[in-house]
ZAMARGU-4260 file (C-alpha; in steps of 0.2 Angstrom, whole numbers, plus 5000, padded with zeros to 4 digits):
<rodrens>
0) 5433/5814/4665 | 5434/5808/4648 | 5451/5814/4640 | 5454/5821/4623 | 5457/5809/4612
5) 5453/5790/4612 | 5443/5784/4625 | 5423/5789/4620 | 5414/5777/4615 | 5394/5784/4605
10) 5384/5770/4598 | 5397/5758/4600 | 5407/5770/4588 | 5424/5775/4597 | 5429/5791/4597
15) 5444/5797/4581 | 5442/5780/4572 | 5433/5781/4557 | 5423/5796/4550 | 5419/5804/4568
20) 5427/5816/4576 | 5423/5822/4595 | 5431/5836/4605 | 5427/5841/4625 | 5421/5857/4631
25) 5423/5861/4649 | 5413/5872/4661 | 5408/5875/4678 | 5393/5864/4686 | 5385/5869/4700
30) 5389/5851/4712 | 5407/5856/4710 | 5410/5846/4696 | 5410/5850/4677 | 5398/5851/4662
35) 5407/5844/4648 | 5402/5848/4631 | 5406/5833/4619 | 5404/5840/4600 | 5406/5828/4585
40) 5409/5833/4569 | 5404/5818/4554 | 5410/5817/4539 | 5394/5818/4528 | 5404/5802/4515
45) 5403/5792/4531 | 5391/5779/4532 | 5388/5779/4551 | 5371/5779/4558 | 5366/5795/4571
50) 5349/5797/4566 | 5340/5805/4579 | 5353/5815/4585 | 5351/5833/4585 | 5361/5842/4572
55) 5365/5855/4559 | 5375/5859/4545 | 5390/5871/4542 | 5402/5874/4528 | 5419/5876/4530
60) 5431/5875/4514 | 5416/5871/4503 | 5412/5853/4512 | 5397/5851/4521 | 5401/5846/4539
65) 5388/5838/4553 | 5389/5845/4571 | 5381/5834/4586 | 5379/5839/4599 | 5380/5830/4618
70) 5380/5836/4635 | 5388/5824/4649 | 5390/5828/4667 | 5405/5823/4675 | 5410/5826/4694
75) 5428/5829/4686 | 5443/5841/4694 | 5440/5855/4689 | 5460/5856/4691 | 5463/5845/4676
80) 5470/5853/4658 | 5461/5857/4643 | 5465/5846/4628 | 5457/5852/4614 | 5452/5838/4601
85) 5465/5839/4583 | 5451/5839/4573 | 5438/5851/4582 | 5434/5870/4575 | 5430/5875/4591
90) 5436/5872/4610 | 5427/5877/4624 | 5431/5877/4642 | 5431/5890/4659 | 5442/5896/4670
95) 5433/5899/4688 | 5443/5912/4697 | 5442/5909/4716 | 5452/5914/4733 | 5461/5898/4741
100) 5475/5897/4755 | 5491/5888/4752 | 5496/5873/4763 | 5477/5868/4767 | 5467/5852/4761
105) 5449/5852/4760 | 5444/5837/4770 | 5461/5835/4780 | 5463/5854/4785 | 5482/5862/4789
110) 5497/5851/4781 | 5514/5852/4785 | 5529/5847/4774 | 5541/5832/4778 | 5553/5821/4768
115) 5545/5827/4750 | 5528/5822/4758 | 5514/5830/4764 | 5504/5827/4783 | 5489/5833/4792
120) 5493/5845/4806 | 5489/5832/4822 | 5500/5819/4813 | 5514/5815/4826 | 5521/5803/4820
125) 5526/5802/4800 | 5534/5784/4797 | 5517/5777/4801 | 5506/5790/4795 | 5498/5791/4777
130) 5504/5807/4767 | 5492/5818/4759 | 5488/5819/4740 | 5501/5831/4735 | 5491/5836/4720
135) 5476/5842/4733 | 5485/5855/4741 | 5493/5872/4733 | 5509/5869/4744 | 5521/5884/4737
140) 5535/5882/4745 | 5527/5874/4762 | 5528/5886/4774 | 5515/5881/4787 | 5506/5899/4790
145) 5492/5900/4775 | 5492/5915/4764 | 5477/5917/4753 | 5480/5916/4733 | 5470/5921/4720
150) 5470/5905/4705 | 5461/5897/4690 | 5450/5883/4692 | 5460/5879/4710 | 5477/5877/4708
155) 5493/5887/4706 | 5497/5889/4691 | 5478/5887/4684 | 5476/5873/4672 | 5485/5870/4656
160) 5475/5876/4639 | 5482/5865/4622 | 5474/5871/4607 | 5479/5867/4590 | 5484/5880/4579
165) 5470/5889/4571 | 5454/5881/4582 | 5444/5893/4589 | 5447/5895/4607 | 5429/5899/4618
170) 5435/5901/4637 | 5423/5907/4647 | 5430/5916/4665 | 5420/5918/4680 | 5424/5930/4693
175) 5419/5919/4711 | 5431/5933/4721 | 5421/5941/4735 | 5429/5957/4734 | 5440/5959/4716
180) 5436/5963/4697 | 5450/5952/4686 | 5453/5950/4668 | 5461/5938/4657 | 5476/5942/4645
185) 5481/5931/4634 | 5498/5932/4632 | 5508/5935/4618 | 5494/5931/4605 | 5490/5946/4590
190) 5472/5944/4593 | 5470/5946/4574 | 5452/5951/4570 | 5449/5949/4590 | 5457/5964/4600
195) 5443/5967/4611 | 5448/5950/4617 | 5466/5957/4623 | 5461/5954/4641 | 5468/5971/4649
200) 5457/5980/4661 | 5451/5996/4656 | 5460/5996/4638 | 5451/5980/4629 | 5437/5978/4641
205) 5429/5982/4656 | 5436/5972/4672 | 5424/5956/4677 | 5417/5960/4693 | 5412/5948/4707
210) 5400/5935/4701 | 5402/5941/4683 | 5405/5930/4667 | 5415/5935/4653 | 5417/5925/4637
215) 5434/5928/4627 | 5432/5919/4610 | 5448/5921/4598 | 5461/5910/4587 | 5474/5899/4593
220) 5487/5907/4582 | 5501/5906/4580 | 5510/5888/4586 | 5519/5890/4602 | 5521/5892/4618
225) 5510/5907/4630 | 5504/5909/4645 | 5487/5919/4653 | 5487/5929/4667 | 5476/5941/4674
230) 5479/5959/4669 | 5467/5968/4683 | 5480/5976/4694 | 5496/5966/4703 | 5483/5949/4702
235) 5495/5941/4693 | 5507/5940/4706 | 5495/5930/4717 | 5495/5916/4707 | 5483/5917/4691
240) 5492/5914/4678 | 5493/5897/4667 | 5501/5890/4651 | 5492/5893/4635 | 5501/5881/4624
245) 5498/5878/4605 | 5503/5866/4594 | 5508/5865/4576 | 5498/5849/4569 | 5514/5845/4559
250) 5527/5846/4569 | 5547/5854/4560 | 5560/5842/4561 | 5569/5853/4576 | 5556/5845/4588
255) 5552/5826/4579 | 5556/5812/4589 | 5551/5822/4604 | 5544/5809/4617 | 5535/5822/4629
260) 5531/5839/4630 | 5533/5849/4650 | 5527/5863/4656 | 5539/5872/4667 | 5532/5888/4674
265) 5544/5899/4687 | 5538/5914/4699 | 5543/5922/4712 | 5538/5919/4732 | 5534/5928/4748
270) 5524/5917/4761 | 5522/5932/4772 | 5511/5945/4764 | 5505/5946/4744 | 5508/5958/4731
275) 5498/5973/4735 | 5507/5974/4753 | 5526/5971/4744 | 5521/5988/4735 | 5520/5994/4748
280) 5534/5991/4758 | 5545/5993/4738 | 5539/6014/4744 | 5541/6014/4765 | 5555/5999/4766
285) 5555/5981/4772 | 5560/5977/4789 | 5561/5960/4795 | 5567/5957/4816 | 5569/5974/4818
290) 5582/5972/4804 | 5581/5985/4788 | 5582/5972/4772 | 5591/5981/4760 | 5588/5983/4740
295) 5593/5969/4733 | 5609/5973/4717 | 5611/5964/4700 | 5626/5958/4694 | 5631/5972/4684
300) 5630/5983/4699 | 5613/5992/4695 | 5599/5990/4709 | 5585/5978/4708 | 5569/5982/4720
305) 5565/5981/4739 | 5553/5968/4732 | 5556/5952/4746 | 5553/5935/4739 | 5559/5922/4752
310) 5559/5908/4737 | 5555/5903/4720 | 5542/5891/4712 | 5542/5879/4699 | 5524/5872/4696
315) 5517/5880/4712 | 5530/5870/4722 | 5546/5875/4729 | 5555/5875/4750 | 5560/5887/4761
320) 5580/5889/4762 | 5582/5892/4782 | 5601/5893/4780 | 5604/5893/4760 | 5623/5891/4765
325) 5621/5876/4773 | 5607/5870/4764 | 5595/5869/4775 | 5577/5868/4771 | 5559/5862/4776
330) 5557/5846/4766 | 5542/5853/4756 | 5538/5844/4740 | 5546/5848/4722 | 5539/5848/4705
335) 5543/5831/4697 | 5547/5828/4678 | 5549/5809/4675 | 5559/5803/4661 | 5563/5789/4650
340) 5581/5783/4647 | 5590/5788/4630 | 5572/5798/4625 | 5572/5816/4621 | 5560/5829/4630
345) 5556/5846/4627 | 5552/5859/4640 | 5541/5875/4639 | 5549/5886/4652 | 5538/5903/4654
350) 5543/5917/4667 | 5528/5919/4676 | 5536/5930/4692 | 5533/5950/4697 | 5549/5953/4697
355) 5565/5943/4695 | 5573/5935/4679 | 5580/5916/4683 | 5592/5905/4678 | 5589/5889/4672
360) 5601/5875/4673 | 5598/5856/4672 | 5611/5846/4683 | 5623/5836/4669 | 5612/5838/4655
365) 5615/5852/4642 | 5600/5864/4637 | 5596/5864/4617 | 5584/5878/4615 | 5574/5881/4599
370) 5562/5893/4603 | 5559/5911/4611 | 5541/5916/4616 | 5532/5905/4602 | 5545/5907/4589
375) 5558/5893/4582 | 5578/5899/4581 | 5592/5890/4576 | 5596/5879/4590 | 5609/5885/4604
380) 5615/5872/4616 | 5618/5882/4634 | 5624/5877/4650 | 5608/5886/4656 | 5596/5900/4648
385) 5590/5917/4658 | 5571/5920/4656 | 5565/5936/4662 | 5545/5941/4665 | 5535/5937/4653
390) 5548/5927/4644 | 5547/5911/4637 | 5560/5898/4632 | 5556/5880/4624 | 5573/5867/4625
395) 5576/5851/4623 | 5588/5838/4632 | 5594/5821/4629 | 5591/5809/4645 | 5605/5800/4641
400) 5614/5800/4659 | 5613/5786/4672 | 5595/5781/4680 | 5595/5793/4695 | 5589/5808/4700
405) 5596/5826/4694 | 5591/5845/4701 | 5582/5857/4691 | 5591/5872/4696 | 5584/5891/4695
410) 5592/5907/4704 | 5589/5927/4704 | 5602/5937/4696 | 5606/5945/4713 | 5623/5951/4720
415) 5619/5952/4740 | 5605/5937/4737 | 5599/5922/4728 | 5580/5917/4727 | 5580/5900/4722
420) 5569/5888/4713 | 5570/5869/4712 | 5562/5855/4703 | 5567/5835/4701 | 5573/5826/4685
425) 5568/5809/4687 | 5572/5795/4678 | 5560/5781/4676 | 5567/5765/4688 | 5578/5777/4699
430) 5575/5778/4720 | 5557/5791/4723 | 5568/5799/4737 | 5571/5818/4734 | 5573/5827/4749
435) 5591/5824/4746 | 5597/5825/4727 | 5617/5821/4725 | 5620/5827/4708 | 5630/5843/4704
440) 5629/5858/4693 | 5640/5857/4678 | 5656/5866/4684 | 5661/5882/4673 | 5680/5884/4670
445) 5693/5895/4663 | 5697/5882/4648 | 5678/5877/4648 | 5666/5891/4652 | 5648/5889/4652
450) 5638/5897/4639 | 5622/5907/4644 | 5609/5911/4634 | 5600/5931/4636 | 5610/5938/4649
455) 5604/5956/4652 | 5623/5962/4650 | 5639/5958/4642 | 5647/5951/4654 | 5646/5941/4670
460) 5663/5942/4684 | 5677/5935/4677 | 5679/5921/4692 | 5664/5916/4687 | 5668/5908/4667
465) 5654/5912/4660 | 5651/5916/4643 | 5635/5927/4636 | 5627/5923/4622 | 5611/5939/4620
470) 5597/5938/4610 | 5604/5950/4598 | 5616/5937/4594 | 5601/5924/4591 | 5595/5919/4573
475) 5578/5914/4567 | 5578/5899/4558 | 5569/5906/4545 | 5575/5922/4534 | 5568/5936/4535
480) 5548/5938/4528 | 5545/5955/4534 | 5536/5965/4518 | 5547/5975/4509 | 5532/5988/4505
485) 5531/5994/4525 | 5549/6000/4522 | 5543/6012/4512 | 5534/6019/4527 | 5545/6019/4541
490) 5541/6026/4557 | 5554/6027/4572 | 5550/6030/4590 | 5563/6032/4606 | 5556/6026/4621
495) 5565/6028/4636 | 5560/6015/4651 | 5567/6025/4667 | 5563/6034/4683 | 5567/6048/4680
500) 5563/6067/4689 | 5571/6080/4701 | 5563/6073/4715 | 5548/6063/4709 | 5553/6049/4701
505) 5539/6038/4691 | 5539/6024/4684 | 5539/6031/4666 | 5541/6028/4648 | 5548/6047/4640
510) 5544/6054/4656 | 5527/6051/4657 | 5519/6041/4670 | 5503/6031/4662 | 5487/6032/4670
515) 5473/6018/4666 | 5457/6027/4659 | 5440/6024/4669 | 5432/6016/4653 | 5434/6000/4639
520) 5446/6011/4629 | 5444/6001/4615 | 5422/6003/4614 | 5422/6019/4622 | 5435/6029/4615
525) 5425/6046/4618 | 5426/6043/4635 | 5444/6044/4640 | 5447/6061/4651 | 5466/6062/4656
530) 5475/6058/4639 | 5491/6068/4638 | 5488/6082/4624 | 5483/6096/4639 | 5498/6090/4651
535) 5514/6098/4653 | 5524/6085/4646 | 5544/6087/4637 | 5561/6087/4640 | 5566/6087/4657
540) 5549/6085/4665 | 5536/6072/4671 | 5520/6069/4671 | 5507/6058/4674 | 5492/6056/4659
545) 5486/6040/4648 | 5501/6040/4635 | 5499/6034/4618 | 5506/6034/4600 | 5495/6035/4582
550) 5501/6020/4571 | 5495/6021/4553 | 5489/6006/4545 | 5503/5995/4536 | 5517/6004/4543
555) 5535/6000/4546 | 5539/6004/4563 | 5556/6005/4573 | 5555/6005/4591 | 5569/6011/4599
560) 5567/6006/4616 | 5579/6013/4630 | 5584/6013/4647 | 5595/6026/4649 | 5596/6044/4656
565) 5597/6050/4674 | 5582/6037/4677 | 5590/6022/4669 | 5588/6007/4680 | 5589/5988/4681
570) 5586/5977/4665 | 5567/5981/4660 | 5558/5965/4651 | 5546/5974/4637 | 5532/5967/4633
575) 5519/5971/4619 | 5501/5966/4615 | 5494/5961/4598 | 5512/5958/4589 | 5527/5949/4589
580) 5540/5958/4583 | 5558/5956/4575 | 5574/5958/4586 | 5586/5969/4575 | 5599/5973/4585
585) 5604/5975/4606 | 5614/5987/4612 | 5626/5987/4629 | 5632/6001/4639 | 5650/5998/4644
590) 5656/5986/4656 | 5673/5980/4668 | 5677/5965/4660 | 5685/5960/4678 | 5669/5962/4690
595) 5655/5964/4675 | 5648/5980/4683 | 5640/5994/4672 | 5654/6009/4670 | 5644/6021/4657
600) 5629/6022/4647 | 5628/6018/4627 | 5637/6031/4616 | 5624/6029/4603 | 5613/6037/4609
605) 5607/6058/4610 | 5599/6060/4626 | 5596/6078/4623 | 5588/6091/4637 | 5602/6102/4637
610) 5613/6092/4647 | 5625/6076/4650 | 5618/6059/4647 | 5621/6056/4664 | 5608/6071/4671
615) 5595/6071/4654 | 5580/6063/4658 | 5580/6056/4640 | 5562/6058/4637 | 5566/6065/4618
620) 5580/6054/4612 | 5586/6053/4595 | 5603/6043/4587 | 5620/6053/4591 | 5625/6052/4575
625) 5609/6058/4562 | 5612/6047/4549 | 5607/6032/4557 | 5590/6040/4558 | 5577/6032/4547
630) 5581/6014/4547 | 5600/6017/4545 | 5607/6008/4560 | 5622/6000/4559 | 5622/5982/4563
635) 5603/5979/4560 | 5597/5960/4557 | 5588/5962/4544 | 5592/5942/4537 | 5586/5933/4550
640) 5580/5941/4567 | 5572/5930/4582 | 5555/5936/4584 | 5549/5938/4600 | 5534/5947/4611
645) 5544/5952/4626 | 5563/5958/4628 | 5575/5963/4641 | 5580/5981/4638 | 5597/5982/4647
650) 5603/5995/4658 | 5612/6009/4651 | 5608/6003/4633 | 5594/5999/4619 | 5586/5987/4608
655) 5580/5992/4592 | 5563/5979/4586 | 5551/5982/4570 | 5532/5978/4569 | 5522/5980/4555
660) 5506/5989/4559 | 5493/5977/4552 | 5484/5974/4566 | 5470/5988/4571 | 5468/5988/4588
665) 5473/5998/4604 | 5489/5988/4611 | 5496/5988/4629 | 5516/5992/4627 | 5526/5989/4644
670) 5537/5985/4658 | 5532/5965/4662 | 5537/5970/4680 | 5522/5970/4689 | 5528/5982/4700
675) 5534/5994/4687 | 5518/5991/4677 | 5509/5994/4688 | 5516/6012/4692 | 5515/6018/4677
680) 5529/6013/4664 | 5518/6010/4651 | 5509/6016/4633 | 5497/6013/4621 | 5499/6010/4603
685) 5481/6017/4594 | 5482/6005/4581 | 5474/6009/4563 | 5459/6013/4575 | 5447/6018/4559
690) 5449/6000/4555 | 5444/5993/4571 | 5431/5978/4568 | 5414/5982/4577 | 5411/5981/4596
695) 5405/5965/4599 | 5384/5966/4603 | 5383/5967/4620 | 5401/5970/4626 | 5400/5979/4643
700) 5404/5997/4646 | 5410/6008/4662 | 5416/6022/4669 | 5416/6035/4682 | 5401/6043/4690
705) 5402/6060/4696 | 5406/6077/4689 | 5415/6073/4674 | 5401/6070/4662 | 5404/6050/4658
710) 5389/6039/4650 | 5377/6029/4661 | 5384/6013/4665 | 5379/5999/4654 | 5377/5982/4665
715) 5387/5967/4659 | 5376/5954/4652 | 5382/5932/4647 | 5377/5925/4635 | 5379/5907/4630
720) 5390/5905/4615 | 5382/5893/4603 | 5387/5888/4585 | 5378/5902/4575 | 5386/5914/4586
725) 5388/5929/4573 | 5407/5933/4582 | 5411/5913/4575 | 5403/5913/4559 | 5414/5922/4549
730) 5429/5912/4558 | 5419/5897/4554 | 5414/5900/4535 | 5434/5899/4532 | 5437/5883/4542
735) 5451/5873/4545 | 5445/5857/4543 | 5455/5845/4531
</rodrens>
């Protein structure tokens, strides 16, 4: 397959030298190989001969640019990333969403996992035998037994999309399941003019259903580093999800003389049965050998989830721990990350799992991190960095140690257990033997404690000689741009993440336990039946109903978001859709500085209901003390705040985040645990709906059919996005080129 940059040749022109300029578009073709769409743009002053070709002309900046189009077929891995050209306007490619088992080769059938390598079932004897194409088999962490996963393009993760910032991105994704819709979210991009392109089942669009295409066409904006994942029920948690990366086409001076670029995405593993079973088992219990498994604990004594995860990926690869004491496993492969003596390297790290946070160390090599969820800070060099669900991290290290091998080290936050991810360090020239890594993790002392980056509370046990650094303690690294004429139109809004209830405890945001609507909410507004308005909702109660909040255009908003009450629980990671918004402050509850466990809940904070803060449900919060309403908060950043799309809201405390509201569209606020997303702790923000751009021609509709009155069905149709697509023009007219 022809690679992004530098190896085409056209008329014996190559490829980025000179006047032309080509970029790859990628798609399904029906042999199981690719249709690869090569576009070349010309600049009109050049004098290079294409006569003949077929062509047209579009403006972009007042200059008159030449688009060619070619079509090659290539039998290429569908597996491979998507580079999009520097110089294209717009970058096309497909995800293909497909079933596949783990630990299964296509030609050579069931694999089994020894010394780092791979081997087909019947092989007996290993030192003779040849392994197996590592990269051929989604191995998780090798346990023999298959489980089906649900992926992009056939791997796990899916494949890598790199767009520069501003392209247009046209990535079509085709439903190949035999029995599940899916949908595509793109995640932590505003969808700025595009949020019908938000990719959230029954919000921004109707769900793809089985042999369906859907075509989601946006810009790549801004810089950074995301991640898609599917946003049609728990899907994500079966593996598709991918990194989304985009890059700056001048790079800041915090990241020059950067030699590579790695991807490093983490999620959560249970080779014995998928998601949809795990909730079940998080209502009735997990029992293993006729043994109860208990809920697991978090460090600061507050109770994680009955959800079982027997290991931890790194890249889709990790082992099975048979006796994690000992350090015992099953030989299965690990991600490896080659590097280059004395060179510097930055990683991507992107939290991918249902459930846990992990923390990320590199054996003997410091972390210097510059970035949280696409946005630069002021760089912090750790010991390690916690990234929750959702979250994402980019730090850089200096491969200055001896040529050998080091461990990539990740771990749960868990008291009573540690689910552990792995991944090799290698330098170029050392021994390719990593069953058995010698180095060590950096040692944390009393007269040298290690400093961690984004804990989810104060303080970690004092044997342990740790030292927290929170993101409310992070700067940008730029001051503050946020418009001083929102301020005149502040908005605040408490929004309590628990489970609360007498008996009943959802998972809830005030109290109320979201349900989905039935329709595109977005295109078919008129249609939604169970919104809130006619349910008893308030202090004290709960109830079940599509929650949402009216945002008017341009406003300042504080959101206060909470975990607190009678319903408070773990650390919630908060995500939101179509912003990113600016950390003002975090806000602990109080701890033992001896053992680091939770002893009470924020004093800051009114829980109201009539009661203590310990019994309210704190479903109609406010500030104890009034004159902090309004913007008043002590302690606000308002200088130079990180800004980030998704936050950990700790147990028994608060963060207060400010949006502006300049982004019509109708945004997912919530939980980024799968499981508690899933359930209902979750909200919509009705954006500045008047100002909503027009529904797309053709975008599909749904909803129920029965008794309760909804509109005929509308089927879903494709259609083939070409360069006079209307949806692109306007994008096009204010081109990037340069």
């Amino acid at each position: 397959m022809p690679k992004a940059e530098g190896d085409i040749t056209l008329q014996g022109f190559p490829v980025n030298e000179g006047q032309i300029f080509c970029h790859t578009g990628l798609s399904a073709y029906p042999q199981g190989g690719s249709l690869i769409t090569l576009t070349c743009v010309l600049d009109p002053r050049s004098s290079l001969n294409l006569q003949g070709r077929q062509g047209k002309m579009i403006l972009g900046n007042g200059k008159a640019l030449f688009v060619y189009l070619f079509t090659l077929v290539c039998l290429a891995k569908k597996s491979e990333a998507f580079v999009c050209n520097k110089h294209a306007l717009v970058c096309e490619t497909s995800l293909e969403i497909t079933s596949q088992l783990t630990m299964f080769h296509e030609t050579e059938k069931a694999v089994f996992p020894e010394n780092g390598n791979l081997y087909r079932y019947d092989v007996t004897n290993t030192t003779t035998a040849t392994p197996i194409n590592i990269e051929e088999v989604i191995t998780a962490d090798g346990w023999e037994k298959q489980r089906v996963v649900v992926v992009a393009n056939g791997t796990l993760p899916g494949p890598t999309i790199t767009a520069y910032e501003d392209q247009m991105l046209v990535i079509h994704v085709i439903n190949r399941l035999y029995s599940d819709t899916v949908s595509m979210h793109w995640h932590g991009l505003p969808q700025k003019e595009t949020p019908y392109m938000d990719g959230v089942s029954f919000v921004t669009q109707c769900p793809i259903n089985p042999g369906q295409t859907f075509t989601y066409k946006f810009r790549a904006s801004p810089k950074g580093t995301y991640w898609y994942h599917s946003h049609a029920g728990a899907q994500r948690a079966k593996g598709l999800y991918g990194a989304l990366i985009i890059r700056e086409r001048n790079h800041p001076p915090i990241v020059r003389g950067v030699s590579e670029n790695f991807i490093m995405q983490v999620q959560d593993w249970n080779h014995d049965y998928d998601v949809d079973q795990a909730f079940l088992y998080s209502d009735a219990g997990v029992f293993l050998n006729r043994q109860e498994i208990k809920p697991s604990i978090a460090l600061d004594g507050s109770k994680f989830s009955l959800w079982y995860a027997q290991s931890a990926l790194i890249n889709g690869k990790g082992r099975y721990y048979y006796d994690p004491n000992s350090g015992a496993h099953n030989e299965a492969p690990l991600e490896i990350f080659e590097v280059e003596q004395n060179r510097t390297y930055r990683f991507r790290l992107i939290n991918a799992a249902a459930m846990y946070p992990y923390r990320i160390s590199i054996d003997n090599h410091p972390l210097t991190v510059v970035a949280s969820d696409g946005f630069y800070i002021k760089p912090l060099e750790v010991e390690s960095v916690i990234v929750h669900p959702g979250e994402r991290f980019d730090f850089l290290i200096h491969a200055n140690e001896s040529i050998t091998n080091y461990m990539i080290r990740g771990h749960t936050l868990e008291r009573n257990r540690r689910t552990i991810a792995e991944a090799v360090l290698h330098y170029k020239g050392a021994e390719e033997k990593f069953v058995r890594i010698d180095s060590n993790r950096h040692k944390c002392l009393q007269t040298n404690k290690c400093l961690v980056l984004n804990c989810p509370f104060r303080f970690y046990p004092n044997e342990e000689n740790i030292e927290c650094i929170t993101m409310g303690e992070v700067r940008s690294d730029v001051s503050n741009t946020f418009p001083n004429a929102s301020l005149s139109h502040l908005r605040e809004y408490f929004l309590n993440f628990a489970f609360p209830g007498p008996e009943y405890t959802p998972d809830s945001i005030n109290g109320v336990e979201f349900t989905f609507p039935t329709v595109s909410a977005i295109s078919q507004p008129t249609d939604i039946s169970n919104q809130c308005h006619n349910k008893d909702c308030g202090e004290q109660k709960v109830c079940s109903c599509t929650h949402s909040i009216d945002l008017n255009y341009n406003d300042a908003i504080h959101f206060v978001l909470l975990n607190m009450g009678k319903g408070k629980g773990w650390s919630h990671p908060i995500h939101l859709h179509g912003h990113s918004f600016e950390v003002l402050k975090m806000s602990y509850g109080n701890y033992n500085s001896t053992s680091g466990e939770l002893i009470s809940q924020n004093a800051d904070i009114d829980c109201r209901g009539g009661t203590t803060q310990e019994k309210s449900f704190c479903n109609s919060a406010s500030w104890k003390d009034p004159t902090w309403k309004h913007g008043n908060v002590p302690g606000l950043n308002v200088v130079d705040p990180p800004k980030k799309d998704t936050v950990i809201v700790p147990s028994g405390g608060y963060v207060v985040v400010r949006v502006t509201a300049d982004n019509p569209g109708l945004w997912l606020l919530h939980c980024h645990i799968q499981l508690h997303s899933a359930d209902g702790m979750s909200i919509l923000l009705n954006e500045s709906f008047s100002r909503l751009p027009p529904v797309p021609e053709g975008f599909p509709k749904c909803g129920n059919f029965g008794n309760d009155g909804s509109a005929p069905v509308a089927p879903q149709t494709y259609k083939s996005v070409i360069r006079t697509d209307p949806y692109l023009v306007p994008w096009l007219q204010n081109g990037i080129w340069n």
